[in-house]
C-alpha positions in Angstrom: 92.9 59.0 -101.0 92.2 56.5 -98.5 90.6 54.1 -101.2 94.1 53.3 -102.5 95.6 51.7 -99.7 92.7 49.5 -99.1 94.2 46.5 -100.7 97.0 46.1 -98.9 95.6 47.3 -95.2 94.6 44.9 -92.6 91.2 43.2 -92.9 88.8 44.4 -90.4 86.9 41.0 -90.6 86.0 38.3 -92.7 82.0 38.4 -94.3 80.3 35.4 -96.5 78.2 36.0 -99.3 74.5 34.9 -98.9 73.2 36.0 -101.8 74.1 37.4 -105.6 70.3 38.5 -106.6 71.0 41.9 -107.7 68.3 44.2 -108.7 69.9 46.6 -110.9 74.2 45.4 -110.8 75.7 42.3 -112.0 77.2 41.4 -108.8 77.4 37.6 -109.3 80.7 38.4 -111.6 82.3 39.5 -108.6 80.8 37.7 -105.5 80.1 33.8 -105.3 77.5 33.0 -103.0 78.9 31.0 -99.5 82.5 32.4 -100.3 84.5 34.1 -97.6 85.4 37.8 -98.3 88.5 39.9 -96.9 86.1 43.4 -95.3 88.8 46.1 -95.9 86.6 49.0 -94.7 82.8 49.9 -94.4 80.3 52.8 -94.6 76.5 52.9 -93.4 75.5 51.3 -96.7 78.0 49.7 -98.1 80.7 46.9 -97.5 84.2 47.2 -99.2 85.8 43.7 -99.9 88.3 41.9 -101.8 86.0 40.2 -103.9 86.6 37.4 -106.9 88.3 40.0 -109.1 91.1 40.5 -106.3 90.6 44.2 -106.3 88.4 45.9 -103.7 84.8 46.8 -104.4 82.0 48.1 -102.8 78.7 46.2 -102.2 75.4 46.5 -100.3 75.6 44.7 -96.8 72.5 43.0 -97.7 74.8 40.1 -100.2 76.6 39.4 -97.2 76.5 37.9 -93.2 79.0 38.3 -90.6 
């Protein structure tokens, strides 16, 4: 139950978007590409940011640069 403290835990680091050219997701509702995003935790595939909804969501690290 981890996941629902996320929000309001300290950012691990900041990440910019490079890139919204999803494959199969709409992502470019949620991301803008060269915006900073809050990373509030992270798994081998995935990044999990505040993104432009203001909840947290999880994304491939490929949208993103540290």
């Amino acid at each position: 139950m981890i996941h629902k403290n996320w929000e309001t835990s300290e950012t691990i680091r900041e990440l910019t978007c490079i890139h919204t050219d999803a494959k199969k997701y709409l992502v470019n509702r949620a991301l803008t590409v060269g915006k900073t995003y809050a990373l509030k935790n992270e798994t081998e595939e995935f990044y999990f940011v505040v993104d432009n909804t203001g909840k947290v969501g999880g994304y491939y690290k490929e949208y993103f640069k540290e």
